[in-house]
N, CA and C atoms as an extended XYZ file, in Angstrom:
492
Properties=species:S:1:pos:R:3:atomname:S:1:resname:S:1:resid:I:1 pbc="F F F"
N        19.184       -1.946      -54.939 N   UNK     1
C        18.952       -3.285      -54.460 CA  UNK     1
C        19.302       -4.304      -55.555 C   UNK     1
N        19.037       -4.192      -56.885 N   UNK     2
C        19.145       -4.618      -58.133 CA  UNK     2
C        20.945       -4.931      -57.836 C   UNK     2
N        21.854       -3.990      -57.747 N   UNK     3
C        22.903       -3.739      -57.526 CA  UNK     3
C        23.606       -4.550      -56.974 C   UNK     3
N        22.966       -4.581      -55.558 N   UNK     4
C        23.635       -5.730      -54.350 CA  UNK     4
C        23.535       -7.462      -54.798 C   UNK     4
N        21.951       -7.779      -55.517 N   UNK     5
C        21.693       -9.294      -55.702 CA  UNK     5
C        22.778       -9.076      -56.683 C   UNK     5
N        23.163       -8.402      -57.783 N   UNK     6
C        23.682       -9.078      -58.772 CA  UNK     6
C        25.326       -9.024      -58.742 C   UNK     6
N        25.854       -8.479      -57.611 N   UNK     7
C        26.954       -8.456      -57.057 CA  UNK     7
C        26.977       -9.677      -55.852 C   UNK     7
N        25.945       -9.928      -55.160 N   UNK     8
C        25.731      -11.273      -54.336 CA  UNK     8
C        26.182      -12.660      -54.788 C   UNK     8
N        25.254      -12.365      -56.264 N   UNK     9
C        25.164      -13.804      -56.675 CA  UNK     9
C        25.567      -13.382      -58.202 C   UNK     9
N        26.536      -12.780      -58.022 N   UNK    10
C        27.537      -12.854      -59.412 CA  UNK    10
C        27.542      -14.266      -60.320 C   UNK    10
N        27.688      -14.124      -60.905 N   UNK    11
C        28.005      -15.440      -61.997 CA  UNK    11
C        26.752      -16.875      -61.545 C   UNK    11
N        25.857      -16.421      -60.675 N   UNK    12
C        24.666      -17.752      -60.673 CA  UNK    12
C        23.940      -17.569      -60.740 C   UNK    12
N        22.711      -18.432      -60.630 N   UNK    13
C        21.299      -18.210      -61.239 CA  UNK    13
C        20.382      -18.272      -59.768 C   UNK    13
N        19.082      -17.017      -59.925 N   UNK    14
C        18.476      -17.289      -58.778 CA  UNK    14
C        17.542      -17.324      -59.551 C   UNK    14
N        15.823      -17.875      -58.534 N   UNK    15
C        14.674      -17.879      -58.141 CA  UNK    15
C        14.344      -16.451      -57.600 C   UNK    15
N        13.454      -15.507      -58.138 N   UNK    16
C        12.535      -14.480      -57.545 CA  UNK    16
C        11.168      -15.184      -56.755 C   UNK    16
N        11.167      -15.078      -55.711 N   UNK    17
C         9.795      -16.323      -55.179 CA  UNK    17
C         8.631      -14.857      -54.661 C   UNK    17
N         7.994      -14.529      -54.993 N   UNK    18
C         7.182      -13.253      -55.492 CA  UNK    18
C         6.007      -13.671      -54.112 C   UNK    18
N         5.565      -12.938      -52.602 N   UNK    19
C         4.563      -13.117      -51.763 CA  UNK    19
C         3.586      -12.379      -52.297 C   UNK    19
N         2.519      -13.441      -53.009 N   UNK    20
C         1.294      -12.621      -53.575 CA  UNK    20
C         0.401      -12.076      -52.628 C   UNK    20
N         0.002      -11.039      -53.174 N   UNK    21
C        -0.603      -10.286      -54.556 CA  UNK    21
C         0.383       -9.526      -53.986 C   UNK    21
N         0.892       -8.467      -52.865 N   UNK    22
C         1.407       -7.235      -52.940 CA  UNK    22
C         3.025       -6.901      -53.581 C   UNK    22
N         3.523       -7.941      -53.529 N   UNK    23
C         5.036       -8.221      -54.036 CA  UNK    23
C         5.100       -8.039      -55.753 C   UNK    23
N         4.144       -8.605      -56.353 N   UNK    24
C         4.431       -8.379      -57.412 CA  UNK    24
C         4.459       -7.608      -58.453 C   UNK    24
N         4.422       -5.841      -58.318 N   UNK    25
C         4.638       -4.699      -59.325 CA  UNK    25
C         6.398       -5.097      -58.370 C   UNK    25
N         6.436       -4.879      -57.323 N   UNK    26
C         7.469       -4.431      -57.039 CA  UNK    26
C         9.283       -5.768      -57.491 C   UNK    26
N         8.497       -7.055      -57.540 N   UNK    27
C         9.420       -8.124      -58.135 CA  UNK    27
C         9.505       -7.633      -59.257 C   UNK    27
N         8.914       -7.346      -60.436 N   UNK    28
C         8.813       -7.593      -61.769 CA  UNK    28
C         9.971       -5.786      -61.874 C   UNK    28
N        10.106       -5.048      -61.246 N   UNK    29
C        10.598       -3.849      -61.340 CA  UNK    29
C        11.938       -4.058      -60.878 C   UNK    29
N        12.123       -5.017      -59.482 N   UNK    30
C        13.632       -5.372      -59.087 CA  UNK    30
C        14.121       -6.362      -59.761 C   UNK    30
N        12.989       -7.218      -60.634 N   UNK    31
C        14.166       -8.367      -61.593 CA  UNK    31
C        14.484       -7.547      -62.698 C   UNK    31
N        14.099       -6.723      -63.102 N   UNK    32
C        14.611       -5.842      -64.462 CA  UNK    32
C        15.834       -4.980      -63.797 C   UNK    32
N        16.252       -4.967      -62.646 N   UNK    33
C        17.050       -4.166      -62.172 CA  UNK    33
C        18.725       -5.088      -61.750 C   UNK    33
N        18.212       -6.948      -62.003 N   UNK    34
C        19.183       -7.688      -61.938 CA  UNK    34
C        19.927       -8.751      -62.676 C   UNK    34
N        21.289       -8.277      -62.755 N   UNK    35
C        21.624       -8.493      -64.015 CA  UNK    35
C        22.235      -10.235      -64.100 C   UNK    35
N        21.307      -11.310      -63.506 N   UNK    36
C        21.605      -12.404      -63.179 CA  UNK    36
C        20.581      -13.374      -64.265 C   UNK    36
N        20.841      -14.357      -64.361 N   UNK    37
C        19.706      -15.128      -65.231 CA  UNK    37
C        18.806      -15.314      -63.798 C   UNK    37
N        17.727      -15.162      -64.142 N   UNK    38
C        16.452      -15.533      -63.288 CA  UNK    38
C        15.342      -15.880      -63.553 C   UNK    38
N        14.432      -17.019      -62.402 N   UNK    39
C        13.173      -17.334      -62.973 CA  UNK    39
C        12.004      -16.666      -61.867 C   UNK    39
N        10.839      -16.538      -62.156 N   UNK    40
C         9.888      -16.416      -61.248 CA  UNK    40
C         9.470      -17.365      -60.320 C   UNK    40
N         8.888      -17.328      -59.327 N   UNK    41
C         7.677      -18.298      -58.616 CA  UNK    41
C         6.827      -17.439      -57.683 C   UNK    41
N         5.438      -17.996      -57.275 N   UNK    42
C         5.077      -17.389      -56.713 CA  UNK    42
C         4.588      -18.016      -55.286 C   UNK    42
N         4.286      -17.514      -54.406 N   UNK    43
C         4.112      -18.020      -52.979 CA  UNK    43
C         2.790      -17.206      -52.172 C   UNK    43
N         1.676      -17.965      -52.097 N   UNK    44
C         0.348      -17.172      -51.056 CA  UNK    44
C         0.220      -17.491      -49.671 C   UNK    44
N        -0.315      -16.200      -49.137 N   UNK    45
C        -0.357      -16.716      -47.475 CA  UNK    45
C        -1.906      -15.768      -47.601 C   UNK    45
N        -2.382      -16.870      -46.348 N   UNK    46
C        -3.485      -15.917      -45.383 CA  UNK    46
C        -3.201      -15.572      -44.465 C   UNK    46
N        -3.951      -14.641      -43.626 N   UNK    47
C        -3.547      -14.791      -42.057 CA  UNK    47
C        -5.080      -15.022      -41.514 C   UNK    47
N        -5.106      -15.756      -40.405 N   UNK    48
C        -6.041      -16.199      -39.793 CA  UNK    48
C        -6.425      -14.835      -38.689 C   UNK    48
N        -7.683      -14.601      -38.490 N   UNK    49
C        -7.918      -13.364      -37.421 CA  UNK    49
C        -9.493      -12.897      -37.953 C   UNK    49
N        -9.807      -12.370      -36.594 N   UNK    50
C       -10.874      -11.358      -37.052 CA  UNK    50
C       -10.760       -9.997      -37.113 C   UNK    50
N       -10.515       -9.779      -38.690 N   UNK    51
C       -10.476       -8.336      -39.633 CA  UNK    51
C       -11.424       -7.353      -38.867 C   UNK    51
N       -10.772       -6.095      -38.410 N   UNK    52
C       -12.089       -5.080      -38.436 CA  UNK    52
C       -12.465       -4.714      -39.845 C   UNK    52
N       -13.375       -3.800      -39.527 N   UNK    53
C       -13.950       -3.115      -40.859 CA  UNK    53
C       -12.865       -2.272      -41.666 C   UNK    53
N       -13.137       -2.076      -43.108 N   UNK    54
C       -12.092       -1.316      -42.999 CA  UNK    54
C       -11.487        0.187      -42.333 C   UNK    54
N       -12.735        1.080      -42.249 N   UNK    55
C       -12.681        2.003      -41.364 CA  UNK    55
C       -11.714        1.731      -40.081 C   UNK    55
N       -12.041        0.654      -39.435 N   UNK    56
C       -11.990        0.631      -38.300 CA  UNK    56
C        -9.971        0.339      -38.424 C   UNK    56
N        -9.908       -0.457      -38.956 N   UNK    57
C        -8.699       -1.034      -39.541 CA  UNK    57
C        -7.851        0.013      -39.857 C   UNK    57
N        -8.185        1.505      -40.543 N   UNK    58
C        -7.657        2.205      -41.067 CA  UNK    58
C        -7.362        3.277      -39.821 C   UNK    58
N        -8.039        3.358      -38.427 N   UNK    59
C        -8.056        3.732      -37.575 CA  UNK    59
C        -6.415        2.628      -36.410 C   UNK    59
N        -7.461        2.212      -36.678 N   UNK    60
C        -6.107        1.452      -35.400 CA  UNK    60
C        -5.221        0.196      -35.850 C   UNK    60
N        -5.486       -0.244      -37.261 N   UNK    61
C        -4.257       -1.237      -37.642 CA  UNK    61
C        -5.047       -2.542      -37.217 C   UNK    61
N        -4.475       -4.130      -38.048 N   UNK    62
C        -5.147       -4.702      -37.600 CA  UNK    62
C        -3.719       -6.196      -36.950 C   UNK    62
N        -3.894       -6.664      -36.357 N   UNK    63
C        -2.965       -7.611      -36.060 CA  UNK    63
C        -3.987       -9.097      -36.006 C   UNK    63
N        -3.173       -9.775      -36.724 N   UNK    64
C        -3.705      -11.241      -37.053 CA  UNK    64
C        -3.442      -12.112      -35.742 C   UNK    64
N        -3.969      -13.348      -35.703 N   UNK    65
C        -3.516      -14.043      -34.443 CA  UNK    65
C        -2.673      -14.633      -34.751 C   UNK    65
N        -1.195      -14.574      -35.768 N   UNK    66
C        -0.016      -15.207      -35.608 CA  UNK    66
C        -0.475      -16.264      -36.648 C   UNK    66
N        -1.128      -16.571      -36.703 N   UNK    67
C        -2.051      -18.231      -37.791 CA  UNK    67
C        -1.321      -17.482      -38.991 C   UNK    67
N        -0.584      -18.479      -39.429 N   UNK    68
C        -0.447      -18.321      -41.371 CA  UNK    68
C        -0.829      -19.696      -41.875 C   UNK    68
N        -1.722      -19.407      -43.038 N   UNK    69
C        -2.010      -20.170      -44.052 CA  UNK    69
C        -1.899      -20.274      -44.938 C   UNK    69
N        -1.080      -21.463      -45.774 N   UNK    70
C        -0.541      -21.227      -46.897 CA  UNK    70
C        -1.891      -21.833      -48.118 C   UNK    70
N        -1.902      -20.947      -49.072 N   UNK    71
C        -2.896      -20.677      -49.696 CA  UNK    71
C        -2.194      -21.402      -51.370 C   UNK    71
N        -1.175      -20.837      -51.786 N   UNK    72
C        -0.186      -21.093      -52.620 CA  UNK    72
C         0.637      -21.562      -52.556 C   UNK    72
N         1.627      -22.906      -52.725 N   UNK    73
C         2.847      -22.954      -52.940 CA  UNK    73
C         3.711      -22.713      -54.042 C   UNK    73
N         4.845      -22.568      -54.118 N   UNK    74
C         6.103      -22.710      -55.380 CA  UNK    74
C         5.393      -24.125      -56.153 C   UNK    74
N         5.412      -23.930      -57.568 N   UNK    75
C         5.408      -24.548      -58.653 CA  UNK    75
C         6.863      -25.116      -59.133 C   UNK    75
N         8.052      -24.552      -58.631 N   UNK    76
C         9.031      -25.299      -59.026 CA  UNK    76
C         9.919      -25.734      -57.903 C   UNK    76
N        11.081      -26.604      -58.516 N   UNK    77
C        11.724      -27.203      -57.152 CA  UNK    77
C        12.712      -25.722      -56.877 C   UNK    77
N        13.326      -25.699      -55.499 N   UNK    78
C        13.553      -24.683      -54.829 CA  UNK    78
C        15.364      -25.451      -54.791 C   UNK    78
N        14.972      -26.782      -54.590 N   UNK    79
C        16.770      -27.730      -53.422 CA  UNK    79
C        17.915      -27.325      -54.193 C   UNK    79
N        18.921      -27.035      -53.909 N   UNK    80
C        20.213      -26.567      -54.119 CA  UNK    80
C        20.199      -24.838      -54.769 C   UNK    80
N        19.253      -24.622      -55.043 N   UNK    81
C        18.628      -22.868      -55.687 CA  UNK    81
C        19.260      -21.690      -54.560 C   UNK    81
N        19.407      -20.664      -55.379 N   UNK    82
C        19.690      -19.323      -54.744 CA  UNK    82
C        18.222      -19.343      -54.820 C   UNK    82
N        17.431      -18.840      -53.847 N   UNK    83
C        16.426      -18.369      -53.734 CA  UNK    83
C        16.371      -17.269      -52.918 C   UNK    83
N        15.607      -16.008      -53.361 N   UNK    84
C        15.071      -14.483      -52.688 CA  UNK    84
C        13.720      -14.404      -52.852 C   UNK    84
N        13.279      -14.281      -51.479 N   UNK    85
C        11.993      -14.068      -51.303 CA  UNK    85
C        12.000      -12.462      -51.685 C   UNK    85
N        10.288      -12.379      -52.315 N   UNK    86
C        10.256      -10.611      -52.290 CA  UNK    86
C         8.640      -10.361      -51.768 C   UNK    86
N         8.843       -9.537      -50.648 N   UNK    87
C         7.928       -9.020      -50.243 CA  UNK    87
C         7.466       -7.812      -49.815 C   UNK    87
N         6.682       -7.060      -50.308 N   UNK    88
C         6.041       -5.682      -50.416 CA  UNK    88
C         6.586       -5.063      -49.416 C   UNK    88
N         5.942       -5.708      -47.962 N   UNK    89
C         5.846       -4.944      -46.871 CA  UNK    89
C         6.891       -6.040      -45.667 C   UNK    89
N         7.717       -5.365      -44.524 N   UNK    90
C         7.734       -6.656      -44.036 CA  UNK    90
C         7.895       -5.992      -42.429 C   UNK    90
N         6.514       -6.153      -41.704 N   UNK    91
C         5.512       -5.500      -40.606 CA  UNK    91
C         5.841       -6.334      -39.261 C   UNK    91
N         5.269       -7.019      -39.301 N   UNK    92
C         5.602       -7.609      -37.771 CA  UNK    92
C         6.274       -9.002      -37.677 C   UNK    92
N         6.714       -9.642      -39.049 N   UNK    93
C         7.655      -10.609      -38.959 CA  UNK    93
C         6.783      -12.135      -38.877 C   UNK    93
N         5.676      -11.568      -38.713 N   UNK    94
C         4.837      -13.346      -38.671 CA  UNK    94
C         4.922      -13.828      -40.443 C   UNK    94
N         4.393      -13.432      -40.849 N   UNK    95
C         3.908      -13.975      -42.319 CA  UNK    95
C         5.553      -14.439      -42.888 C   UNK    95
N         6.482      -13.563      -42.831 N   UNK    96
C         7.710      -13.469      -43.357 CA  UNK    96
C         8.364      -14.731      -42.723 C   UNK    96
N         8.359      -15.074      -41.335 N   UNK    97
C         8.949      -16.005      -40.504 CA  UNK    97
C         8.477      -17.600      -41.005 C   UNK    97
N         7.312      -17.650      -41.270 N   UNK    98
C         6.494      -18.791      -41.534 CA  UNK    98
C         6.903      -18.910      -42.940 C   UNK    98
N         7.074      -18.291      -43.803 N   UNK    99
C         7.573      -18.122      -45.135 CA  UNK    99
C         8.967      -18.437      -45.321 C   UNK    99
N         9.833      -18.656      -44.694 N   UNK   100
C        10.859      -18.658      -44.532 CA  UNK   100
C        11.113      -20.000      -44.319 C   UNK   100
N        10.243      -20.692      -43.010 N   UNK   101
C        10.197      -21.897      -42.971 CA  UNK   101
C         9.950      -22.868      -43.930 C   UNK   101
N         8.628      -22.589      -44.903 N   UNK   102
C         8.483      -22.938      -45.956 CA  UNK   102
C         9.304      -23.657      -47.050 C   UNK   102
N         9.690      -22.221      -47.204 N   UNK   103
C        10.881      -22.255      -48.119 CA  UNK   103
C        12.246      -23.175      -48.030 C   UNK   103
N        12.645      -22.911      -46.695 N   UNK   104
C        13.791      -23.800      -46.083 CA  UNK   104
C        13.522      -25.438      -46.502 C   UNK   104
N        12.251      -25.542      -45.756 N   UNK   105
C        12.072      -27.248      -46.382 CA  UNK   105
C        12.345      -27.614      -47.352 C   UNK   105
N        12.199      -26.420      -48.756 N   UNK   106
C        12.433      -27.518      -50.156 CA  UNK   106
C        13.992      -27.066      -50.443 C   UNK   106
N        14.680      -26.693      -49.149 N   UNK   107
C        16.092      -27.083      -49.256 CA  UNK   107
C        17.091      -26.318      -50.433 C   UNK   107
N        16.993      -24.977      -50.347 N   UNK   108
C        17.923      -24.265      -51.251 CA  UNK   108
C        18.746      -24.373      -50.746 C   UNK   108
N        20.019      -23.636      -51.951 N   UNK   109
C        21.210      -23.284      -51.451 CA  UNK   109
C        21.860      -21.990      -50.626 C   UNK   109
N        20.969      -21.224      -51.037 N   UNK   110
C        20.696      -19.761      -50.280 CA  UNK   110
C        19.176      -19.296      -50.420 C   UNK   110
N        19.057      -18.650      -49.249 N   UNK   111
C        17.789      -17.578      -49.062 CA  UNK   111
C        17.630      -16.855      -48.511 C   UNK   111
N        17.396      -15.384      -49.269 N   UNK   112
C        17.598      -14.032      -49.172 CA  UNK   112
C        16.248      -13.636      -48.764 C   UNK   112
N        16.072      -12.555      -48.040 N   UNK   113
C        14.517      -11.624      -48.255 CA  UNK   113
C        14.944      -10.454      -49.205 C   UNK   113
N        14.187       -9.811      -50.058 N   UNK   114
C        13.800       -8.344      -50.547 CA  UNK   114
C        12.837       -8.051      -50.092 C   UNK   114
N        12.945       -6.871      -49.332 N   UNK   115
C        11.771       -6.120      -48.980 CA  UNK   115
C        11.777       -4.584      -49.383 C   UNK   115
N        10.510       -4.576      -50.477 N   UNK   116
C        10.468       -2.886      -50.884 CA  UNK   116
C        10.631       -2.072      -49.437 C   UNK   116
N         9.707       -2.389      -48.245 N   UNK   117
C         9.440       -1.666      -47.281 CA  UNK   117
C         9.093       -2.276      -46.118 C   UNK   117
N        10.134       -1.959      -44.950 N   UNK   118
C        10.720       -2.578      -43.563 CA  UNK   118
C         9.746       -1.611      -42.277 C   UNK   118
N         9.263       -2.000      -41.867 N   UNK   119
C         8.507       -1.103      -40.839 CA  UNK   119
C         8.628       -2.259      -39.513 C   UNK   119
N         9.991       -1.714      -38.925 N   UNK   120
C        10.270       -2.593      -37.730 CA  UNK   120
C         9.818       -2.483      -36.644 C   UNK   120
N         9.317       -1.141      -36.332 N   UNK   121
C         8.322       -0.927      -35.088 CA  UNK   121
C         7.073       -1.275      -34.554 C   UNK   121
N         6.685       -2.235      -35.612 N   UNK   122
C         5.509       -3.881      -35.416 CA  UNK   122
C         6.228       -4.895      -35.599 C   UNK   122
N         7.550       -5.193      -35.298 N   UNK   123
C         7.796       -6.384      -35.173 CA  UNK   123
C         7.598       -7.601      -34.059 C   UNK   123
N         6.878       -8.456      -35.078 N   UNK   124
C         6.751       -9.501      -33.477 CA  UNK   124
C         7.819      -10.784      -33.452 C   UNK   124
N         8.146      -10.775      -34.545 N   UNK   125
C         9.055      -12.046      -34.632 CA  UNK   125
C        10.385      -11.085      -35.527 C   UNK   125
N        11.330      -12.061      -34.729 N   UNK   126
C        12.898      -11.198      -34.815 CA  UNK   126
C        13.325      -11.777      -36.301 C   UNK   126
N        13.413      -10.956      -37.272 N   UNK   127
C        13.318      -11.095      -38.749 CA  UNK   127
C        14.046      -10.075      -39.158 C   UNK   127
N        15.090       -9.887      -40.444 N   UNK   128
C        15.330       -9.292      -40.916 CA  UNK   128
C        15.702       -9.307      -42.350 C   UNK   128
N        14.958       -8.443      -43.310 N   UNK   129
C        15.498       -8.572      -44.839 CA  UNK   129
C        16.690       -8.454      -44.632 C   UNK   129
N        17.632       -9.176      -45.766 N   UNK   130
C        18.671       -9.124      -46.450 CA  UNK   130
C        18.838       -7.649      -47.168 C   UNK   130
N        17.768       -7.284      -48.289 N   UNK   131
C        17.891       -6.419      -48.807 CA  UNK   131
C        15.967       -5.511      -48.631 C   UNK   131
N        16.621       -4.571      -47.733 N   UNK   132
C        15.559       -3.398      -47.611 CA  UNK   132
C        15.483       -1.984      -48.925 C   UNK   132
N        14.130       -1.634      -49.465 N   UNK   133
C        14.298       -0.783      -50.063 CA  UNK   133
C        14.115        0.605      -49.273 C   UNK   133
N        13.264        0.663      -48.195 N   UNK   134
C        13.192        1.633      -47.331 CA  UNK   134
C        12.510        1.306      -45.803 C   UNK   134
N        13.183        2.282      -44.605 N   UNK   135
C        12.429        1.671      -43.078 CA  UNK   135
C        11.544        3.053      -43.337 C   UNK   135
N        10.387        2.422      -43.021 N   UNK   136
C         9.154        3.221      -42.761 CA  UNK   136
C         8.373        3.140      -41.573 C   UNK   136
N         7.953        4.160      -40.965 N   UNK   137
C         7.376        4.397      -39.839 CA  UNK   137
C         5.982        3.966      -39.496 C   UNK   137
N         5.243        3.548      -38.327 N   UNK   138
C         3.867        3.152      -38.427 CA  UNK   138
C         2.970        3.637      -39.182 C   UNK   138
N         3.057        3.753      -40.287 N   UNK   139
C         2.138        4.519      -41.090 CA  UNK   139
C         1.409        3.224      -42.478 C   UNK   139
N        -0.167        3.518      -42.264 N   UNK   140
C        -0.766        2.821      -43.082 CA  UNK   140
C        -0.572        3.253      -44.651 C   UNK   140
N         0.042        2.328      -45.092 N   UNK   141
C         0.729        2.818      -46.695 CA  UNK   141
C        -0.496        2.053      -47.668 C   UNK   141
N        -0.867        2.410      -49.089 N   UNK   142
C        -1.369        1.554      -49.858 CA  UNK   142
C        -0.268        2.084      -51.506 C   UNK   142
N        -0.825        1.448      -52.673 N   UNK   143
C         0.096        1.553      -53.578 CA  UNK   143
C         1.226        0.809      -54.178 C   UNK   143
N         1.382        0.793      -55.751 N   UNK   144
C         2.765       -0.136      -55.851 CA  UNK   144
C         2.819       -1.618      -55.238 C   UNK   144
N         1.222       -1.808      -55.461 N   UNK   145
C         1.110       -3.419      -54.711 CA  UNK   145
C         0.178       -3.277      -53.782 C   UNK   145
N         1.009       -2.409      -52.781 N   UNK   146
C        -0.036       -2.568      -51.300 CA  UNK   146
C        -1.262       -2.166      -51.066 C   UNK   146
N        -2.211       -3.118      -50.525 N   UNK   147
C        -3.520       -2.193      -50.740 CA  UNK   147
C        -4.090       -1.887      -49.299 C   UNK   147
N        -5.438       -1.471      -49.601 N   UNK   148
C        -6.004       -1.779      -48.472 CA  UNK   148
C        -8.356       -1.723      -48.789 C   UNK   148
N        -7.982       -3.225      -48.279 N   UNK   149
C        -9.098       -3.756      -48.491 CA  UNK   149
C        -9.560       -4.618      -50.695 C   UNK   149
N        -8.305       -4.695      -50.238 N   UNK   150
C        -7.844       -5.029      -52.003 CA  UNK   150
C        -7.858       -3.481      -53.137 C   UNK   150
N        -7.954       -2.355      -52.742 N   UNK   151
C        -8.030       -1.812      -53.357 CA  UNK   151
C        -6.497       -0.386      -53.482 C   UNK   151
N        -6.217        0.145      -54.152 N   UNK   152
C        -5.116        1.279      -54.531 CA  UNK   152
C        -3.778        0.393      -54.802 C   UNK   152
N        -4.244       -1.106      -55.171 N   UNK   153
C        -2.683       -1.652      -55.452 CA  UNK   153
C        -2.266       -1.168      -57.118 C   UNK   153
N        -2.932       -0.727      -57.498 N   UNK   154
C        -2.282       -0.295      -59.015 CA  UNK   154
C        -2.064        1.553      -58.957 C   UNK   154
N        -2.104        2.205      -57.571 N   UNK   155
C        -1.280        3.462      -57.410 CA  UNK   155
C         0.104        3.217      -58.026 C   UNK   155
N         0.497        4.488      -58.843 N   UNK   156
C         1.914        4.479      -59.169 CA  UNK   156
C         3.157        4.775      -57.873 C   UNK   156
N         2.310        4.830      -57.289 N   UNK   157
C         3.179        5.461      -55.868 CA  UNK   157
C         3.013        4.741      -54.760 C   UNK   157
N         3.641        5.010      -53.753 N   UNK   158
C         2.932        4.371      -52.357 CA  UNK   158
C         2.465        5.991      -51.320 C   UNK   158
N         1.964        5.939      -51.196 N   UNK   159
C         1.268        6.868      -50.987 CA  UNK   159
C         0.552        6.243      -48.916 C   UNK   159
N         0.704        7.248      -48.094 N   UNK   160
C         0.220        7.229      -46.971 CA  UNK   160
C        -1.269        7.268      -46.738 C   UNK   160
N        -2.171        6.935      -45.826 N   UNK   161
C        -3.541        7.337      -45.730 CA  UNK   161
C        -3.348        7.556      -44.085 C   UNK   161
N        -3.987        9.026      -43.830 N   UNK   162
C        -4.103        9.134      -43.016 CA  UNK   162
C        -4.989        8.371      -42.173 C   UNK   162
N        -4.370        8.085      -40.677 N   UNK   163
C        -5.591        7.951      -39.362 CA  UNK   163
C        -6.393        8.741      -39.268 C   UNK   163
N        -7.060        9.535      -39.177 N   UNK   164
C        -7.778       10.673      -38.602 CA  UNK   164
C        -8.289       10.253      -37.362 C   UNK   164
């Protein structure tokens, strides 16, 4: 993936815009992988919904009511910028879609997605990374960022948890 941005955007400078918390082991591992001058930023969302427990969550998945809330914005200007979003997971296309919009307003010159991991079979909104690191199947992942219930984001791995 390292490969493709720095063959993309040969000879210019991008923005890494990092969707906290789960994006960032996995940004800081793909900007060492690109051989472009680059800066950081970072970008927070909520999602609005009522969370099951985690048990329960870990059983049947949880889907938000579409509500994103932006929690964080970019600290720097974005307008005329190569900008690539990077995000951990990219699931049913809400959070990513609204993020996108975001972004668009402060008017770059390009904007890319990175996504470590594409799981298109919850998609609700028609979205697609630019650059995927792998399509993964309905399966509740934690690790390498992703957690669950804030916790296993400093696994060296991504690692599955079963439904039972």
């Amino acid at each position: 993936m390292g490969d493709e941005i720095t063959r993309d955007f040969r000879g210019e400078t991008i923005i890494f815009v990092g969707v906290l918390k789960g994006a960032a082991i996995f940004l800081s591992d793909l900007a060492r992988r690109v051989e472009l001058d680059a800066t950081f930023d970072f970008i927070g969302v909520s999602s609005y919904g009522n969370r099951p427990s985690p048990s329960q969550e870990l059983l049947s998945g949880w889907d938000s009511t579409g509500e994103v809330r932006l929690t964080k914005d970019v600290d720097q200007s974005m307008r005329d910028r190569n900008v690539i979003m990077v995000e951990d997971i990219l699931d049913t296309g809400l959070t990513m879609t609204y993020l996108r919009k975001i972004i668009q307003a402060h008017q770059p010159r390009a904007l890319k997605i990175a996504a470590l991991l594409d799981k298109p079979s919850r998609r609700k909104q028609a979205i697609e990374a630019d650059y995927v690191g792998f399509k993964i199947p309905d399966e509740f992942v934690v690790g390498y960022g992703l957690d669950y219930a804030e916790r296993y984001r400093n696994l060296p791995d991504i690692c599955v948890i079963p439904r039972n």
